[in-house]
C-alpha positions in Angstrom: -40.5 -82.6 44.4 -37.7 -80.8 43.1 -35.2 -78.6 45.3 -34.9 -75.1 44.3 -30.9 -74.3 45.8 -29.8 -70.9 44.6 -26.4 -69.0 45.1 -28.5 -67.0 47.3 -29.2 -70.1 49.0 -25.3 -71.3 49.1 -24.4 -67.9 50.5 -26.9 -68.2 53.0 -26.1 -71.4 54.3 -22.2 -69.7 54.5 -23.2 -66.8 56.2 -24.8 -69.1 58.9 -21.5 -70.5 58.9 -19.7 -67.3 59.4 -22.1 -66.0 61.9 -21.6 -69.6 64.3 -18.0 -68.8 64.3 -17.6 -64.9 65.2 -20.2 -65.4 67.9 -18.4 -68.4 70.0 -15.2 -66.8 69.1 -16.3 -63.2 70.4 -17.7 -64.7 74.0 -14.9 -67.0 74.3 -16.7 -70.5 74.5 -19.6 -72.5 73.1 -20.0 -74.9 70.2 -19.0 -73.9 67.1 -18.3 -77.3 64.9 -22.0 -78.6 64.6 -23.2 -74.8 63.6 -20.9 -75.1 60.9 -21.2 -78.6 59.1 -24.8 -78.4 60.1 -25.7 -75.1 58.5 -27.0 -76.4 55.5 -29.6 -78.9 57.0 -31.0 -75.9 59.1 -31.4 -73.9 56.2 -32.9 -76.5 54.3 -35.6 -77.5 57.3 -36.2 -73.7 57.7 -36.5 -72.0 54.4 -37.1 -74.8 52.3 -39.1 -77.8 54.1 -41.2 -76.3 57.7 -44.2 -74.7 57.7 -44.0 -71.4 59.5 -45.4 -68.5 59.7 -42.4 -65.9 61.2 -45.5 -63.7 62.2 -46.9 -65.7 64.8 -44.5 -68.4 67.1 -48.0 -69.5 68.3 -49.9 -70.4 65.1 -50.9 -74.4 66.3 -50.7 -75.5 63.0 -47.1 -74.6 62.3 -44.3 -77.4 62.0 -42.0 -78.0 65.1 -38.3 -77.6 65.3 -36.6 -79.2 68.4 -32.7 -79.3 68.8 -31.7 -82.0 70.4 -28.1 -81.3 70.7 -28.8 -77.7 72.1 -25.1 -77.3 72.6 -25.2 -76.8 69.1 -27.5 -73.7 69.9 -26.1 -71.3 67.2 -27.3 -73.7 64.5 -30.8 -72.4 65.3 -30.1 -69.0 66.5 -28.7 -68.1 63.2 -31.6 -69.5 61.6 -34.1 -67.6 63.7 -31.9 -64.4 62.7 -31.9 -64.9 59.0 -35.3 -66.0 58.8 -36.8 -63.0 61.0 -38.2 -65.6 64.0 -37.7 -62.7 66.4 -33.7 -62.7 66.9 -31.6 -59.7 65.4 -27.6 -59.5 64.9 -27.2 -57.7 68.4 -28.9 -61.3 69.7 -26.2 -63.4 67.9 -23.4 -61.1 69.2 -24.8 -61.3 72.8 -24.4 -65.5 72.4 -23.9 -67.1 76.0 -24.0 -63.7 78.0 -26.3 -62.8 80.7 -29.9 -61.1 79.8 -29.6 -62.6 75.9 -31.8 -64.1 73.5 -29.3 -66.6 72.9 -28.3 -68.9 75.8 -25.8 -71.0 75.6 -28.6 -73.9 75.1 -32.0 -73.2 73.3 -34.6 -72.6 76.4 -38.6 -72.1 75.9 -40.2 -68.9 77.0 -37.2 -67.4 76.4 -36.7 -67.0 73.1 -39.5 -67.0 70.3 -39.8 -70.3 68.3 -38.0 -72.6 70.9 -40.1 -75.5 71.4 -39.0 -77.0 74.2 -35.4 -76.5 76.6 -32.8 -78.6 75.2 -30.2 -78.7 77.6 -29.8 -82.3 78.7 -28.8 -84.5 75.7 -31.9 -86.5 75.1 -34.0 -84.8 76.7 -34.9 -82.7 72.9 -35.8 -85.9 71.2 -38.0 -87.2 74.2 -39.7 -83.8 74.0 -40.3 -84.0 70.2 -41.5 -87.7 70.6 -44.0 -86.4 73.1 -45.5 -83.3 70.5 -45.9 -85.5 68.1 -48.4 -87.6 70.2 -49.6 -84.1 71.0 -50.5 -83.3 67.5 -52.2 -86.9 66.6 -54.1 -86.8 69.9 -55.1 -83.1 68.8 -56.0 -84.3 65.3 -58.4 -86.9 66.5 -60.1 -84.4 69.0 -61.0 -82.0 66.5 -60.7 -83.7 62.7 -61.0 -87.5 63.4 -62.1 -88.6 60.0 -59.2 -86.9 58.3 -56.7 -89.0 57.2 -53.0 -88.8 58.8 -50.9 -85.7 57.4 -54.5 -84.0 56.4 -56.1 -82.7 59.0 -55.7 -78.5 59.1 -54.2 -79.8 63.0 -51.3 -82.1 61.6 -47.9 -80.7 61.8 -44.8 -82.4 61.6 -42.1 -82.5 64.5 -38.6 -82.2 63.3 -35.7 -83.4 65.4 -31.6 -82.9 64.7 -29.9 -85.4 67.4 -26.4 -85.7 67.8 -24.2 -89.1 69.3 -24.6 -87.3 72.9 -28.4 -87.6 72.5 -28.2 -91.4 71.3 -26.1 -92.6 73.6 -28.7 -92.0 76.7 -30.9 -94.3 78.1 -33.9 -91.3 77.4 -33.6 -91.5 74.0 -34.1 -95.4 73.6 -37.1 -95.4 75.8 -38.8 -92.7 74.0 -37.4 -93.7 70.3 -39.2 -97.4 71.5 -42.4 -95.3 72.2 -42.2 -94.1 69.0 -42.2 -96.7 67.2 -44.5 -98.5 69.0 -47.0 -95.2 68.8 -46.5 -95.6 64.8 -45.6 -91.8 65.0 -45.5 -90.7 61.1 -45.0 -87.0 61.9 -41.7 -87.3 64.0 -38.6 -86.9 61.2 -35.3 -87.3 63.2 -31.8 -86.2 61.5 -29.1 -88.1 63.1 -25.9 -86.0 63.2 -23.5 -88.7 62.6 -19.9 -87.4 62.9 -18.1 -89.8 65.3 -17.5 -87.3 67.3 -18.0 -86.0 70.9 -16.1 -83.3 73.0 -13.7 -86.2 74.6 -13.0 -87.4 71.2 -14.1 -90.1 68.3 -16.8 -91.9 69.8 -15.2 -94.9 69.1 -13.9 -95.0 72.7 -17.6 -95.3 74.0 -20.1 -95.8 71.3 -19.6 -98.4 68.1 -22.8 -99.8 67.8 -25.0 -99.4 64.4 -27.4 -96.9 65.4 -29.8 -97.4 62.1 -30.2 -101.3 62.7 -31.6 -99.9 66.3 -34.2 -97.4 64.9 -35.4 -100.1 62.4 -35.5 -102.4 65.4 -37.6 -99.9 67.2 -40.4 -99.9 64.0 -38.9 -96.6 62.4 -38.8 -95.6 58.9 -34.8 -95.7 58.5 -32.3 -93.7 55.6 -29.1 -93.1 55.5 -27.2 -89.7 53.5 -23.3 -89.4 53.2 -22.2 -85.9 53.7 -18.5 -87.3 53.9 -17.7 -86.7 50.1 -15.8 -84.1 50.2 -18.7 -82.1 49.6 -17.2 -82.3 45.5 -20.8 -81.7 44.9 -22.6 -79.1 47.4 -26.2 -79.2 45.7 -26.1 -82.7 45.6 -25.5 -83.4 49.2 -28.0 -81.2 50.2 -30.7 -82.6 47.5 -30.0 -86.1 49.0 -31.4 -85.0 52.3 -34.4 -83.0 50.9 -35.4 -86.5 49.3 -35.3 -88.1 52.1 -37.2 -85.6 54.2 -39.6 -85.4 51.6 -39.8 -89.5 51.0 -39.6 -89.4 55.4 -42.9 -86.8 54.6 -44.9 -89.9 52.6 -44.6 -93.0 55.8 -47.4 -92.5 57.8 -47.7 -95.0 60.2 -43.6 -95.1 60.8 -41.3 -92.3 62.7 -38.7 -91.2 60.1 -34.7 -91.9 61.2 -32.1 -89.9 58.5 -28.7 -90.9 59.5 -26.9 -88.1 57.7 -23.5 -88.5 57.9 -20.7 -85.5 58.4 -17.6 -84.0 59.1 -17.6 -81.7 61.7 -16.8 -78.5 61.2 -16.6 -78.7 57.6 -15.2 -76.7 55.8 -12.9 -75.5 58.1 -9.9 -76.1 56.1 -7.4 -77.3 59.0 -9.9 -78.3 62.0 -12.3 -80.1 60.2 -12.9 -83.6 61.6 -11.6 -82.6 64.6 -12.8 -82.7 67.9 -11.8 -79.4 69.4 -13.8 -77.7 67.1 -17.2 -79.7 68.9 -16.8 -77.4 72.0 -14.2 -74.7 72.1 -13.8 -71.3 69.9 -11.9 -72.1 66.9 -9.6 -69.4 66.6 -9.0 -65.9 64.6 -6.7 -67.8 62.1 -8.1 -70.5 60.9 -11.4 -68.6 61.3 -9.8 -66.2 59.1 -8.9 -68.9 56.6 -12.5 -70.1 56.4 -13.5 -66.8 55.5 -11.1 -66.2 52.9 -12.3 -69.8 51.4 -16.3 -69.1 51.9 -15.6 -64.9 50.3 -16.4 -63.2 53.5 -14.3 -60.4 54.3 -12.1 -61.3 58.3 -14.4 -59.0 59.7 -16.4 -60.0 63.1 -19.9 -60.2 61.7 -19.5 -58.3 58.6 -22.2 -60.4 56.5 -24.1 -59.3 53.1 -27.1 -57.6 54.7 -29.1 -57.6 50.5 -28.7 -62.4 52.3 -30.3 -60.5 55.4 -33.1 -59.6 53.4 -33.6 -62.6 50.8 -33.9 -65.5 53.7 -36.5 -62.9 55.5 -38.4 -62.4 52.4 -38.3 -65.7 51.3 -39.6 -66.9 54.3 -42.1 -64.3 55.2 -43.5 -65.0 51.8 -43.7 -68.9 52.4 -45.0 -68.4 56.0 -48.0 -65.8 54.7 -49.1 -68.5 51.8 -49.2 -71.2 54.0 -50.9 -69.7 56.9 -53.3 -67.9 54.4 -54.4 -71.4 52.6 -54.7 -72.7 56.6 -57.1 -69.8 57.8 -58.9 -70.5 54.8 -59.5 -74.0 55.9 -60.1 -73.1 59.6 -63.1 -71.0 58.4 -64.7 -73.7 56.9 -64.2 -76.1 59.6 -65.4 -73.5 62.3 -68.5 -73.3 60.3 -69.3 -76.9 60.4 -68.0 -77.5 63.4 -69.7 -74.6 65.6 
C-alpha cells in the first residue's frame, strides 16, 4: 500500500508537537521529549494504520493501542484530542493536575480509549502481549475456521516501548511468551533513542536489543529516524512499510526498532536528555515554534487541523465499523 501524507498531515503531526510542549511547560513537569520526536508514529498508527471507530471505545473488534512508556503520556493524549477519542483542549491544558483526563500516565477507566494503565515500565508491553492472546483465544471461540487476521474478532495490538520498558525483567518474560505463542497480531515499535532520564543509556544498557527479539521467535525490522529528518515523508513512509509488511507475518510477533532523536526538532535540546523528563523552557519552546510556523502562543493551534484529523478519522472509523456490522449480521445469522 501506498501512504497518503499531506501538509495537512505534516501540520498535524506539528501541532501534536506543539501541543506536548505548552502542556508540560504550563504544569511545570512531565515528559515532553518522546511526545515530540514521537508525534509522527502516533499520527501515523492513529489516522492512518488502526482501526477505530471514535464513536464507540468499546467496539470488540477495534485495534488496540497500549503505551508502554506511559511517561510519554501526551504522545497519546494529543492523539485522542485531534482524533475526537473523547479528550478536548481544556483536557490537554489540565495535563498532570488533579480531577483531569490526562494523568500524568495513561490509566484505564479513566480516560476513554486507554487500554490498559501504563505506569510501571514494562508493565504496557506485558499487557499488550496478554490482549493479543485475548483476541486469538476470542477468534477461536467464536470463528475457528477463519484463517488468522480474518476473522470479524481479529484485531491487532499495537505497542510503542521505550529503553525503560526493555530493560525490565517483565518485558523479556512476556516478549519470550510471545514468541513462543507465535503471536502475529502483536506489532511493537521500539523507541530507540539511547536515552533515559539519567542519561545515554550507555551507562546501563549496550546490548543489541533486535538480535534478542529475533532470539525470542519475533518478526524483527529496523527504521533510522536519525537522518536528519532531510526527508520527512520518507521517514515516516519507511515505518508505514514496515507496519504494513509487520501486518502480513502471521505466525510471528512484529519488533520495529525505529530509531530517533529525542526531542527532535527542538533546535538546541534535541538529543538531549533533559528534554526526556523536565519542561523544556519558553525559549527554546519559542524557537521550535518559530521553526514549525506556530505563532509563541500557549496552545494557539489551527483549529480548520482540529477539524481535518476528526473528520478524517470519524470518516475511517464509520467505514470500517460499517463493513464490520455488515459482517456481524451475517455471522449472527449462522451462528444463532
Amino acid at each position: 500500500m501506498t501512504l497518503e501524507w499531506t501538509d495537512t498531515d505534516a501540520r498535524a503531526v506539528d501541532t501534536a508537537r506543539v501541543l506536548a510542549a505548552d502542556a508540560v511547560e504550563k504544569v511545570g513537569n512531565g515528559h515532553p521529549g518522546t511526545p515530540i520526536s514521537l508525534a509522527p508514529v502516533a499520527h501515523l498508527l492513529y489516522q492512518k494504520v488502526m482501526r477505530t471507530d471514535p464513536s464507540d471505545d468499546k467496539w470488540i473488534a477495534r485495534d488496540r493501542f497500549v503505551l508502554s512508556a506511559g511517561h510519554a503520556s501526551m504522545l497519546q493524549y494529543a492523539q485522542l484530542y485531534l482524533g475526537g477519542l473523547g479528550l478536548e483542549l481544556e483536557d490537554i491544558q489540565s495535563l498532570r493536575t488533579w480531577g483531569s483526563k490526562t494523568p500524568g500516565h495513561p490509566e484505564y477507566n479513566h480516560t476513554k480509549f486507554i487500554e490498559c494503565t501504563t505506569g510501571p515500565l514494562g508493565a504496557g508491553l506485558s499487557n499488550a502481549v496478554g490482549m493479543a492472546m485475548a483476541a486469538r483465544r476470542h477468534r477461536a471461540l467464536f470463528e475457528p475456521e477463519a484463517k488468522a487476521g480474518e476473522s470479524l474478532f481479529d484485531y491487532n495490538v499495537y505497542c510503542i516501548v521505550g529503553d525503560g520498558c526493555l530493560q525490565e525483567g517483565v518485558t523479556s518474560e512476556a516478549s519470550s511468551l510471545a514468541g513462543t505463542q507465535e503471536l502475529g497480531n502483536l506489532i511493537v515499535i521500539y523507541d530507540d533513542n539511547d536515552i533515559s532520564i539519567e542519561g545515554d543509556t550507555d551507562i546501563s544498557f549496550t546490548e543489541d536489543v533486535a538480535k534478542r527479539y529475533e532470539a525470542y521467535g519475533w518478526h524483527v525490522q529496523e527504521v533510522d529516524w536519525t537522518n536528519g529528518h532531510t526527508e520527512y515523508r520518507e521517514d515516516v513512509e519507511a515505518l508505514y512499510n514496515a507496519i504494513e509488511e509487520a501486518k502480513k507475518v502471521k505466525d510471528k510477533p512484529s519488533f520495529i526498532r525505529l530509531s530517533t532523536v529525542i526531542g527532535w526538532p527542538l533546535p538546541n535540546k534535541q538529543g538531549d536528555h533533559g528534554v526526556h523528563g523536565a519542561k523544556i523552557g519558553g525559549d527554546e519552546i519559542a524557537a521550535m515554534k518559530e521553526l514549525l510556523g506556530f505563532e509563541n502562543e500557549p496552545f494557539k493551534i489551527d483549529e480548520n487541523i482540529v477539524s481535518a484529523t476528526r473528520s478524517n478519522l470519524a470518516e475511517r472509523g464509520k467505514a470500517a465499523r460499517d463493513e464490520w456490522n455488515s459482517r456481524f449480521e451475517e455471522w449472527k445469522a449462522a451462528h444463532a
